[in-house]
Structure formats: C-alpha cells, structure tokens
Backbone as CSV, one residue per row, in Angstrom:
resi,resn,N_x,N_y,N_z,CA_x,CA_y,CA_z,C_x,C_y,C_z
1,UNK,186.805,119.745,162.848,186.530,120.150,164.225,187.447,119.383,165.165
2,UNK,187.901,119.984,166.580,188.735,119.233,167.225,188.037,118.043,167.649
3,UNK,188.852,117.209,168.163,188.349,115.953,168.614,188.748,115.819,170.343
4,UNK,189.554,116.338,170.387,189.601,116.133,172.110,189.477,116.824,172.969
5,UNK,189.624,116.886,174.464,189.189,118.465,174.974,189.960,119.350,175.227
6,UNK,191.132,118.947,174.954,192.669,120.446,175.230,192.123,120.729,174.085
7,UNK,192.019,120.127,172.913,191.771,120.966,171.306,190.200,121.837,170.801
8,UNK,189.496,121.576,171.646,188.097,121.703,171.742,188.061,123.137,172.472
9,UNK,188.703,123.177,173.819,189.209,124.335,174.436,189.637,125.720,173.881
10,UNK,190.612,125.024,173.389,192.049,125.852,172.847,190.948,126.683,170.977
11,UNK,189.855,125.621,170.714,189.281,126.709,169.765,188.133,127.098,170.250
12,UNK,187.719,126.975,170.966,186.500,127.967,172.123,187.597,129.545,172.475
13,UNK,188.585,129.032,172.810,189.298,130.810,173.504,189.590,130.946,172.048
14,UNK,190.434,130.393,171.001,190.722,131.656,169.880,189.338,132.141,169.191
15,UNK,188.324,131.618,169.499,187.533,132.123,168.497,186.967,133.769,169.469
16,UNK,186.876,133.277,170.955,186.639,134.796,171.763,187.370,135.481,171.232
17,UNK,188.701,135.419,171.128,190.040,136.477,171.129,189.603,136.909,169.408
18,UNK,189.307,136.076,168.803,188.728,136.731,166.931,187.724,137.666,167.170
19,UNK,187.014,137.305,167.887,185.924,138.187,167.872,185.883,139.638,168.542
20,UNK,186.759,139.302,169.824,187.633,140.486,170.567,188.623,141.282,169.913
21,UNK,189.794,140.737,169.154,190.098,141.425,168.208,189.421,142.307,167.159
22,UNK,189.029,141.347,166.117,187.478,142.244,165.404,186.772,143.583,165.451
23,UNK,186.565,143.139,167.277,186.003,145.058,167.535,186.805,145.894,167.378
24,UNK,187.941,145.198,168.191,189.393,146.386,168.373,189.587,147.045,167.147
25,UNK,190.017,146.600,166.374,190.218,146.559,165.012,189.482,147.659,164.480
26,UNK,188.040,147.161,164.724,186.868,148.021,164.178,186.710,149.390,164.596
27,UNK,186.914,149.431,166.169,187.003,151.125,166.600,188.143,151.598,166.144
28,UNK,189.280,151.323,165.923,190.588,151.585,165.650,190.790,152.030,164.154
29,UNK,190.122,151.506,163.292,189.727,151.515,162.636,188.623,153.036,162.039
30,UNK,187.709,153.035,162.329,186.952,154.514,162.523,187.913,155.514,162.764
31,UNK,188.254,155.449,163.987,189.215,156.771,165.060,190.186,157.166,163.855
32,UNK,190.798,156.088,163.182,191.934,156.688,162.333,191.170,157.472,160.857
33,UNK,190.326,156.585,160.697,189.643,157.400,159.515,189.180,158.582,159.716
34,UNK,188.619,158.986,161.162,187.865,160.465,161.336,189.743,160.989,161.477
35,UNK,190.508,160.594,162.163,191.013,161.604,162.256,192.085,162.106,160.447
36,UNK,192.255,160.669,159.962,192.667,161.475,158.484,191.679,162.466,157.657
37,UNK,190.513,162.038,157.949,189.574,163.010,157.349,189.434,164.437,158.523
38,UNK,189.908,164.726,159.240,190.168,166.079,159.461,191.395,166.602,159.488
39,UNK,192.515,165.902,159.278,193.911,165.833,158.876,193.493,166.716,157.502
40,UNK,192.710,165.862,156.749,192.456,166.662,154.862,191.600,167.647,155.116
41,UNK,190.892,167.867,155.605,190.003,168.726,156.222,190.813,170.242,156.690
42,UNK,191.711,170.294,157.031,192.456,171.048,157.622,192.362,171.370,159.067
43,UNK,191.478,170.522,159.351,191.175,171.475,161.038,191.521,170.326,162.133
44,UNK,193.024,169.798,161.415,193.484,168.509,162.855,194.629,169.674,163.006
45,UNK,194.902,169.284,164.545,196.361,169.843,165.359,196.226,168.526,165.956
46,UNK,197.943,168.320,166.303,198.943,167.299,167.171,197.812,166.769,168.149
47,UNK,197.029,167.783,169.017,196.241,167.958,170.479,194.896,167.836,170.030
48,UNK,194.341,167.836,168.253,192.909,168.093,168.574,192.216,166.881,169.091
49,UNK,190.830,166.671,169.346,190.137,165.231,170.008,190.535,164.354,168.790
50,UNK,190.518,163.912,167.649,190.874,163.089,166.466,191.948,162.494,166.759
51,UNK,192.457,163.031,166.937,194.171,162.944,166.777,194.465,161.828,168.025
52,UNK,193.858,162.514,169.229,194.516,161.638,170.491,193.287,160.679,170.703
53,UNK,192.255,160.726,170.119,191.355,159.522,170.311,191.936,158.287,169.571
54,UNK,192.598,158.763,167.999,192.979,157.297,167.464,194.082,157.182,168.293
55,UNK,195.274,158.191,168.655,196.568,157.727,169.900,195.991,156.547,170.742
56,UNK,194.894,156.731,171.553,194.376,156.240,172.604,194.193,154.499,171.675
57,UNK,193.532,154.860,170.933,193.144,153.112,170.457,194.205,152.299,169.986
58,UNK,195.217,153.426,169.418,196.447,152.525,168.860,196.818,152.193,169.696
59,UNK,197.156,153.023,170.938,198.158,152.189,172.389,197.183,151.326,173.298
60,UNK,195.745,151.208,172.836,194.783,150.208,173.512,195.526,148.688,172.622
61,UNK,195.649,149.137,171.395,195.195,148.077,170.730,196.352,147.596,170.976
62,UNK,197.364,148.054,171.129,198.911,147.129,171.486,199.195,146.395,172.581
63,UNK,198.374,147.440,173.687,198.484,146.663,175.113,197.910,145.249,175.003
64,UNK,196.755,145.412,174.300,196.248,144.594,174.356,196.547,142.814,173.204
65,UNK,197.506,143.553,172.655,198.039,142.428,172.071,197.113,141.957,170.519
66,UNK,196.222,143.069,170.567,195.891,143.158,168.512,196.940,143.630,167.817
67,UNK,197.693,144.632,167.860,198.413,144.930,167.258,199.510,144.845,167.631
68,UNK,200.850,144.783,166.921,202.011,145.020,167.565,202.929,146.107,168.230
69,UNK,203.286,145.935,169.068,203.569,147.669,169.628,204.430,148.535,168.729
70,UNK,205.276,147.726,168.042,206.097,149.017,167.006,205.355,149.460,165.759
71,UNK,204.083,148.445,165.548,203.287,148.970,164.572,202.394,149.758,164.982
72,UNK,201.611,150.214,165.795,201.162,151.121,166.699,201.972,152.410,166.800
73,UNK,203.506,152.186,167.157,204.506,153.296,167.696,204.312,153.692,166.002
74,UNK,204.506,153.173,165.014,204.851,153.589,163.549,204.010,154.417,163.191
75,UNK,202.236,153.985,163.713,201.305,154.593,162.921,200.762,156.021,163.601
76,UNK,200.884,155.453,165.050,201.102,157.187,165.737,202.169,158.163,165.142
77,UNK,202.992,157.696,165.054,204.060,158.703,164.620,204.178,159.226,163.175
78,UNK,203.124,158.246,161.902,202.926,159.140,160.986,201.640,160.023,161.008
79,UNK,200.768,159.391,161.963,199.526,160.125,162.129,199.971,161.659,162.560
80,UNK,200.596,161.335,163.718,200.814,163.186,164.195,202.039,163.819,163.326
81,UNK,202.573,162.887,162.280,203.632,163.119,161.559,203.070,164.146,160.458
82,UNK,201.934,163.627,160.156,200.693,164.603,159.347,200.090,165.288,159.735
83,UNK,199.713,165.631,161.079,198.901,166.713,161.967,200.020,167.537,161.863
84,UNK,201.418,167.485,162.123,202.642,168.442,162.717,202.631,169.277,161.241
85,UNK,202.637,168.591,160.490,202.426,169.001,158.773,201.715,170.001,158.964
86,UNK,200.355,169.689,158.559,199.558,170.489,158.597,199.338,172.266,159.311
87,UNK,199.804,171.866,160.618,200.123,172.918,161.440,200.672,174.106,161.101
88,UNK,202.040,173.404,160.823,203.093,174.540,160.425,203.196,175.191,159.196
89,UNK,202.470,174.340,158.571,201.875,175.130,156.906,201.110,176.109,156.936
C-alpha cells in the first residue's frame, strides 16, 4: 500500500478510472456482441440500430481514453466491413 499522500492519491484516482473503464468496456462489449450476432443472423445493414450503437461506444470509448483511437477506427471498420458484406450478398 502507498505510504505517502501524492502515492495514496495517485491510487484512489487509478482505481476510479479501473472501475470507469470496466463499465466502458462492459457496454462496449455487449453492443459488439449483439451486433455480430445479427451480422450472423443476417438481418444487420451498415445503418441498422446494432451496427451504429456499437459505432457509438467504440468512438465513446476512445474519446474517452479506454481504448485507443486507431483501435476503435480498426474495429469499426471491420464491423461495418462485415455489415457491407452481408448486404451486397
């Protein structure tokens, strides 16, 4: 455990930001699973609610500094990379 109070501090805020992360994670998490499971499902398009609800959490989760923004940009772009699939088949 820390011993002084800059160090005492400094693990009071990372443990908020773990736990804040965590959720992020956790909805982000769901959103992508519903939307691959209607991706296999057949009934995702680019535009359906699935699709742009996980968009929405991936570019939450970057702003916000859980994820990294080009890993975010990566996973949107295979997500609708697989909706665009689907479509045109």
């Amino acid at each position: 455990m820390a011993n002084h109070k800059s160090a005492k501090k400094r693990h009071l805020q990372s443990e908020k930001q773990r736990v804040r992360n965590r959720a992020i994670k956790s909805i982000l998490a769901g959103k992508i699973k519903k939307a691959r499971a209607a991706i296999s499902n057949k009934t995702a398009t680019p535009n359906s609610e699935e699709i742009r609800s996980a968009q929405t959490e991936l570019a939450i989760a970057a702003r916000k500094g859980v994820l990294n923004k080009k890993t975010a940009a990566r996973r949107t772009s295979r997500l609708m990379k697989q909706a665009a699939k689907l479509q045109s088949a």
